[in-house]
N, C-alpha and C positions, 0 to 999 in steps of 0.2 A: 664573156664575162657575165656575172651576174647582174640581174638588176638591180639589183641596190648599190653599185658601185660609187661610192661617195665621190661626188664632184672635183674633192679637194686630193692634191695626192695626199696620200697617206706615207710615213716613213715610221717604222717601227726600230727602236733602238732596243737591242737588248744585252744585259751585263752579264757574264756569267761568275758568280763570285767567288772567287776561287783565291789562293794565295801564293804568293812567289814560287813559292815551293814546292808546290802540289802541280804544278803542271806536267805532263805527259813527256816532255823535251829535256827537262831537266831530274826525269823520276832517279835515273842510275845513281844520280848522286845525294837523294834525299827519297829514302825508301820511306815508309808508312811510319814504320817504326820511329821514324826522325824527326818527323812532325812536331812535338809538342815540345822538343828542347830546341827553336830554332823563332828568329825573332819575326813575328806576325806586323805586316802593314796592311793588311786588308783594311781595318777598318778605315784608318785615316786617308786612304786611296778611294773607299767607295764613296767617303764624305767630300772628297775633292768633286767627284762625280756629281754628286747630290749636288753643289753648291755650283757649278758648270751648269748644269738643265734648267736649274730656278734662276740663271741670271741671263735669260733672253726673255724679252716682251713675250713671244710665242714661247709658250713655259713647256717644255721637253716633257712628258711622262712616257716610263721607261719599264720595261717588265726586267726585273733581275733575278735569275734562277740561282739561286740561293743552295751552294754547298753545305746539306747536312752537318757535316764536322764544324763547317764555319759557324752556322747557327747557337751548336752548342756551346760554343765558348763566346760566342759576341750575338747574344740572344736582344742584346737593347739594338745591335745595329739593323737586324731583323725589323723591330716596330720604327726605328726612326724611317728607313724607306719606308713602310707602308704611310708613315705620318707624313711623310713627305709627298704624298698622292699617286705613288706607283704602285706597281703589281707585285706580289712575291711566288715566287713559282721556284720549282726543284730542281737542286744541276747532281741528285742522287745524294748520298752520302760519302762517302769513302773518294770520291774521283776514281775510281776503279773501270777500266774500259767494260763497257759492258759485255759485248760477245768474248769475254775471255771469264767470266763468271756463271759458276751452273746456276741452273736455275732456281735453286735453293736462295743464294747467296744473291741474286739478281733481284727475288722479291723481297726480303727482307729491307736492303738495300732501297729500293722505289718506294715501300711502304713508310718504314722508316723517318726518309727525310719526309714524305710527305703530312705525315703526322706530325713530327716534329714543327716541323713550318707554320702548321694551323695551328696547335697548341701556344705558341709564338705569337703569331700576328691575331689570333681569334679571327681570321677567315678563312675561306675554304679556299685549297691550292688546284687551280687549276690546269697547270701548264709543267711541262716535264721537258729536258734538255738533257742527253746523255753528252758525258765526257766524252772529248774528242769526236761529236759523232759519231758515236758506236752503236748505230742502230742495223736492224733486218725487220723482215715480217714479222718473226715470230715474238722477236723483243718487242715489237708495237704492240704486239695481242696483250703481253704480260702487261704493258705501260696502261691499257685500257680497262683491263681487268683491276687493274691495281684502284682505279677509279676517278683518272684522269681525264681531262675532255679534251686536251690536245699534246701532243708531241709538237717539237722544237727540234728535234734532230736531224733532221736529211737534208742534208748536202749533196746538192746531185754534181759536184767536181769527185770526180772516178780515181784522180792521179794522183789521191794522196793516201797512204797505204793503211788509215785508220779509220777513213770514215767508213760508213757505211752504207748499204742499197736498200729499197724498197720499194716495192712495185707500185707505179704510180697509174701505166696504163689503165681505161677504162674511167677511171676515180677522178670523180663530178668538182668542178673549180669553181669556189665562189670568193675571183678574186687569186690573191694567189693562195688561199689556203685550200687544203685537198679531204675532201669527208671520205676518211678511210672506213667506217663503218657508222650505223646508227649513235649520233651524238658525240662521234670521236673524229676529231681532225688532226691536219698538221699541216704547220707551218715553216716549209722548208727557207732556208737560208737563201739569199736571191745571189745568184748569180749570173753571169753577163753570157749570151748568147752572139757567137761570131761564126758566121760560113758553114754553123753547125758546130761548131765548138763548143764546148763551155769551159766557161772562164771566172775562175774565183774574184767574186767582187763581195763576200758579204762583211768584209772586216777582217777583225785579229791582223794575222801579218802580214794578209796582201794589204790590208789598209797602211800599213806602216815602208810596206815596201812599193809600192807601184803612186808614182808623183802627184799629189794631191790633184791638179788641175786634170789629168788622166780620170782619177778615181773620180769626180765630181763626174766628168764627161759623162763615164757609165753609170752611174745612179739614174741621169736625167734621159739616158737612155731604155734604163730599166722600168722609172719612172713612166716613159710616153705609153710604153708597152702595158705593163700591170698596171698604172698605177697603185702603186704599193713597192714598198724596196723592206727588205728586214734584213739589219745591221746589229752585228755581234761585235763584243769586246771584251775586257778582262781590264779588273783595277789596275794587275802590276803591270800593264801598258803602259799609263802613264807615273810611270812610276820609275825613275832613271837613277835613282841613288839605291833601291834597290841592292841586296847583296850580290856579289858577283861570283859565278861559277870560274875561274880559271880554267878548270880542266876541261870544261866544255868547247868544244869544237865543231867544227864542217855545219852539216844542216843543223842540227839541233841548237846550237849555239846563234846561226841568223836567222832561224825562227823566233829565239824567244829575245835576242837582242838590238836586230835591228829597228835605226831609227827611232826607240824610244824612247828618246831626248824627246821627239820631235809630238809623238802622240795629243798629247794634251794640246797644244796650239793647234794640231789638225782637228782637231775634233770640235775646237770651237767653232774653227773657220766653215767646218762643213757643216752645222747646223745652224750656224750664221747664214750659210749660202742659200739653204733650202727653208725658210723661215716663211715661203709662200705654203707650207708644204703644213699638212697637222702630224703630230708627232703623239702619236696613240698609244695604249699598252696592247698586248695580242689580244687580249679577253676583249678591250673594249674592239677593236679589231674584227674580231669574232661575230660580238654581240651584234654590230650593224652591218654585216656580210651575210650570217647564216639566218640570225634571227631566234626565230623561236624554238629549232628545232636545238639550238647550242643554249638558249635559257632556260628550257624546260631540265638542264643539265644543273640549273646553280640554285640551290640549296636557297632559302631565306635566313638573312641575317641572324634571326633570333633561331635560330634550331641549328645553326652553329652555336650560336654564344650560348643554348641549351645542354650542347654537347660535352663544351668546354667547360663548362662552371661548375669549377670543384675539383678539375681535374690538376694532377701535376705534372710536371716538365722534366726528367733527367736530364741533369745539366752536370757534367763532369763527375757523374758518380753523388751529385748531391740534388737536391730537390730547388726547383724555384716555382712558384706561384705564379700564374697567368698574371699578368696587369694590364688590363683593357680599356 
């Protein structure tokens, strides 16, 4: 481990914000095209979220990688997490798997949201999370290039048939994040190590599926190990009135519906449980793990807000003004 490994555990929570509709399990029945005639609960979901973190004495901040398309139409919900004292960081534009996009379409798409984001919050976006885990080497080079200081995407669970690999041997740990090249990291998803196994413990649907008292178990086991655990989610998790897909069936259908009656109660009770624990964003994460060499990456406040001022936002084909 590194030397600076802060005393306290550390748990990173992170949201990826995305809408009922757009997820990867339920695409067959609600293609791109469908999107914008179909009834949006994101906001009021992320706001539950918000309103969950700020009511524990030890006050949750939470990095939420923030969908492009969401952005453009709920651009206030954009500044109200940043007002709220959390991270905003990129879950791409479109939810489009990444390794199935050329590379054209790949950078527009990371560029994109990540512009969008800062024009939005007036801070610089540091952190990137592809849909479904869709990451490789060469999608990391683009995410770095693009002018990212961290990835979010590696999943190192092998047996689910969207994520993605990248080569971790060799690549120096401070903590559990991985310096894939000078001033670019990543932050893989934690999951639980057994007899040599790996075992999905970061969230989403093993959270909702495998029995809270189980799931605790391995955090604190994850916990003795890294200290550090980093936990993913989705609003319409806890979100159980939610439209319902009917024709949805087999896996895809107990992926995205089981137990999520239950979501919201588990999730208070598990940052209820771990409340000895500090509950960081990745950046601040970053910042007291790597140090200088991830600071020397962030921009000074005023030469963003130099960047931005004047500039304008397309926002559904029409124009909005920064409000800082």
């Amino acid at each position: 481990m590194n030397s600076s490994q802060p005393s306290t555990p550390i748990i990173l929570i992170t949201v990826d914000v995305e809408d009922w509709f757009q997820v990867e399990n339920l695409r067959p029945w609600f293609p791109h095209s469908r999107w914008e005639v179909l009834p949006s609960r994101v906001e009021s979901n992320t706001h539950r979220l918000l309103d969950l973190f700020d009511s524990f004495d030890r006050k949750v901040k939470a990095t939420f990688f923030i969908l492009g398309w969401i952005a453009e139409r709920y651009p206030q919900l954009v500044r109200r997490i940043k007002q709220r004292g959390h991270e905003i960081a990129s879950h791409g534009h479109n939810h489009l798997l990444n390794d199935q996009m050329d590379n054209k379409t790949l950078q527009e798409d990371l560029h994109k949201s990540k512009k969008l984001l800062e024009d939005i919050s007036g801070e610089q976006v540091f952190g990137y999370r592809a849909p479904c885990f869709s990451i490789n080497d060469a999608i990391l080079k683009m995410i770095q290039d693009t002018g990212y200081a961290y990835d979010s995407s590696y999943n190192s669970f092998q047996r689910h048939g969207r994520y993605g690999r990248i080569e971790t041997n060799g690549k120096r740990h401070y903590g559990i994040a991985l310096r894939i090249d000078n001033g670019f990291f990543d932050l893989p998803v934690s999951n639980l190590q057994v007899s040599g196994q790996t075992i999905p413990w970061g969230g989403g649907g093993y959270f909702r599926l495998i029995p809270p008292w189980l799931f605790r178990a391995g955090i604190r086991r994850i916990l003795k190990r890294e200290n550090a655990y980093m936990f993913y989610l989705h609003p319409w998790e806890i979100d159980p009135d939610q439209p319902r897909v009917a024709e949805a069936r087999g896996v895809p259908a107990l992926r995205h519906y089981i137990n999520i009656d239950k979501t919201h109660d588990r999730l208070t009770r598990l940052i209820g449980n771990f409340q000895r624990c500090e509950f960081r964003t990745c950046t601040q994460y970053l910042s007291a793990m790597v140090g200088a060499e991830f600071a020397a990456f962030q921009k000074p406040a005023r030469l963003i807000e130099a960047e931005m001022r004047g500039s304008e936002i397309p926002i559904l084909g029409g124009r909005l003004q920064p409000d800082f």
